[in-house]
C-alpha positions in Angstrom: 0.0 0.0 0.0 3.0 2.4 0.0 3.1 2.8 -3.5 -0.3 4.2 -4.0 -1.2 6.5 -6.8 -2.6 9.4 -6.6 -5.2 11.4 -8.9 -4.5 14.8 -9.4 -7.4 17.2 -10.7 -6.8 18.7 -13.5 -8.7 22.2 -13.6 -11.5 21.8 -16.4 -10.7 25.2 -18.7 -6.6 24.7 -17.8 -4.9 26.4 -20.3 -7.8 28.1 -22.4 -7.6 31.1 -23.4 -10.7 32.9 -25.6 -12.6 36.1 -26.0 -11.9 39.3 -28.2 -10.3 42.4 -27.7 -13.6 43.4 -26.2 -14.5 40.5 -24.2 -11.5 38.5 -23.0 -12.5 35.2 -21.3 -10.3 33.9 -18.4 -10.3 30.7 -16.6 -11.0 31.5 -12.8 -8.1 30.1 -10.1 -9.5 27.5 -8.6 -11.6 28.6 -5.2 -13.5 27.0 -2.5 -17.2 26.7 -2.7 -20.4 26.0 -0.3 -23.8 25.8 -1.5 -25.4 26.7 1.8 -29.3 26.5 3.0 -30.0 28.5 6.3 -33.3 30.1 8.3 -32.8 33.5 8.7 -32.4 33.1 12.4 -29.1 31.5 11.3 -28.0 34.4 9.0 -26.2 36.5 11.6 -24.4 33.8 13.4 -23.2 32.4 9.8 -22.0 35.7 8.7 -19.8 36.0 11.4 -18.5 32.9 10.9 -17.9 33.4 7.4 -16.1 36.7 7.5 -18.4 37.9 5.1 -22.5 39.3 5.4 -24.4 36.7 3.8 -27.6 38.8 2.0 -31.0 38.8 2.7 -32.5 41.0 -0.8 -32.7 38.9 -3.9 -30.2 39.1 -6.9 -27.5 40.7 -4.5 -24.1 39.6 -3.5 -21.2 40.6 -0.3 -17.5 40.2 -0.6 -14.6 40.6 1.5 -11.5 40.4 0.0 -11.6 37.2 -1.9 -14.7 36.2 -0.6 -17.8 36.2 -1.4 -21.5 35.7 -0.6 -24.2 35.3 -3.2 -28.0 35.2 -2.5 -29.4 32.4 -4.9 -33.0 32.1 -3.3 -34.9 32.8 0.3 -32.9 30.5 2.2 -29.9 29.5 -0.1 -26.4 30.8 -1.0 -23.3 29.8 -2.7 -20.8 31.2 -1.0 -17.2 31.3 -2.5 -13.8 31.4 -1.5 -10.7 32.4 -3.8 -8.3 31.7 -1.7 -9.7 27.9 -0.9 -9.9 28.2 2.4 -12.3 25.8 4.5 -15.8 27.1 3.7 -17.5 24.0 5.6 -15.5 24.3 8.6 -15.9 27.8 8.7 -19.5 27.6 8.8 -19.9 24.5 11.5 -17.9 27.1 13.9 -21.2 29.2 13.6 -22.9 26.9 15.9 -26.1 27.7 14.2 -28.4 25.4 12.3 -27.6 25.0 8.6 -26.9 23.2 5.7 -23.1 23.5 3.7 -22.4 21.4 1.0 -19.0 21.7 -0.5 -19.3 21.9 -4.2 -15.6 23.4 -5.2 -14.8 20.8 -7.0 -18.6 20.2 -9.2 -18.2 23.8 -9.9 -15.5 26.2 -12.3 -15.9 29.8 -13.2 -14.7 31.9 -16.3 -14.3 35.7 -15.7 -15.6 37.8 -18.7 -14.3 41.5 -18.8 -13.9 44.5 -21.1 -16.4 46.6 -22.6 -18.4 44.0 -24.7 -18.5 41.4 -21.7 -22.5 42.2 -21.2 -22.8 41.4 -24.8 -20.9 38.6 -24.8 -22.7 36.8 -21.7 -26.3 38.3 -23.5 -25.0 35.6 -26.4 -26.3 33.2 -24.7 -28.4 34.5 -21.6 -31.5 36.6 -22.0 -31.3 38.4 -18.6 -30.7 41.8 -19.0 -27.7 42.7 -17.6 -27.7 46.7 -18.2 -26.1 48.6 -14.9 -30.1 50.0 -14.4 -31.1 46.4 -13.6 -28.0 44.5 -12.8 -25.4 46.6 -10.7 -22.2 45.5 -9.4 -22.7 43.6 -7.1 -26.1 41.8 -8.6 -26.2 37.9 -9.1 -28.4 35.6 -10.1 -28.7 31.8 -11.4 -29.8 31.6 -14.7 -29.5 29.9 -17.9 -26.7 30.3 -20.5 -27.2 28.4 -23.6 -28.9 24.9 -22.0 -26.4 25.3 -19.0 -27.1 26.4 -15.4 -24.6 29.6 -14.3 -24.2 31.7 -11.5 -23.1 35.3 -12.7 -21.7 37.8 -10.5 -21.2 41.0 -11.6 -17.9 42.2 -10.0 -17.5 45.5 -11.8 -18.9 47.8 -14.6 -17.5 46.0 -17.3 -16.7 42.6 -15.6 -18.8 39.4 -14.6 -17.7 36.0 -12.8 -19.7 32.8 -14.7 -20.0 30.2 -12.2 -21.0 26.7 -14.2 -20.6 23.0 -13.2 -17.6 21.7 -14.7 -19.0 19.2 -17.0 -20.2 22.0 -18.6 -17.7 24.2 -18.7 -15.8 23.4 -22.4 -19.4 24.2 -23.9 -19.8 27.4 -21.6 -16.6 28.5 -22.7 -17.0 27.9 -26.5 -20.3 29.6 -26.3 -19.1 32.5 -24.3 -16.2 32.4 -27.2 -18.7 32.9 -29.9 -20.3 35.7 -28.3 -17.2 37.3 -27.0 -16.1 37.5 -31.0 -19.8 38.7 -32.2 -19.0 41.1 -29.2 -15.9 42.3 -31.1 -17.8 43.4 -34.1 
């Protein structure tokens, strides 16, 4: 049993590189994730805990520093970490009743930027994501194509694409596509 072998995880998007000079799509670093379910008795407690104010208003988000909170429904949250530290640990030191189910390894996340990212995620999305109706800061779960994302709008002209890995190659190519039309 010495000898064992080891898997190592490959990140899903490693090494691709897409966009246009007006959308430019990145891979995201790798980053700890929690899908978390709480009462809002729990919201406080869980905050602390966290480091970071996990929000009660639909479609808006929280960070600090590297982390970040985003409000997916009444009682549910993904909450993500870019510096992988121990979401799930982090939130059992609440002491208050939840659920936290790590999911940083089902999900990936490709950052779009530059002045045609809105255009390039509207390729394939049909929320409108004009500053009026979705500021910095905004998130929601939608669709993108026929895949599931989180987006997180994390400046004027920038947006994080949160999407389970085994969709992430057709995310990407799509978001390619549109980054390109984008260009135009």
């Amino acid at each position: 049993m010495a000898d064992q072998a080891i898997a190592t995880r490959k990140a899903p998007l490693a090494g691709r590189r897409g966009g246009s000079p007006a959308a430019i799509l990145t891979p995201a670093e790798p980053a700890s994730r929690i899908s978390l379910r709480a009462g809002h008795d729990a919201i406080s407690a869980l905050s602390a805990a966290l480091g970071v104010t996990v929000p009660l208003r639909p479609k808006t988000s929280a960070s600090t520093g590297k982390r970040h909170a985003l409000w997916l429904g009444p009682d549910e949250w993904l909450v993500i970490d870019e510096e992988g530290a121990d979401l799930v640990a982090a939130a059992a030191s609440s002491g208050a009743l939840h659920s936290a189910v790590d999911v940083s390894h089902r999900n990936t996340a490709v950052i779009v930027s530059g002045p045609g990212a809105e255009a390039a995620i509207n390729s394939g999305c049909p929320q409108d994501l004009s500053l009026a109706l979705f500021p910095v800061g905004a998130c929601s779960r939608t669709i993108f194509g026929k895949a599931e994302i989180v987006l997180l709008r994390t400046a004027e002209d920038t947006f994080r694409v949160e999407c389970w890995r085994s969709f992430s190659p057709f995310v990407f190519g799509l978001l390619s596509e549109g980054a390109e039309d984008a260009g135009h």
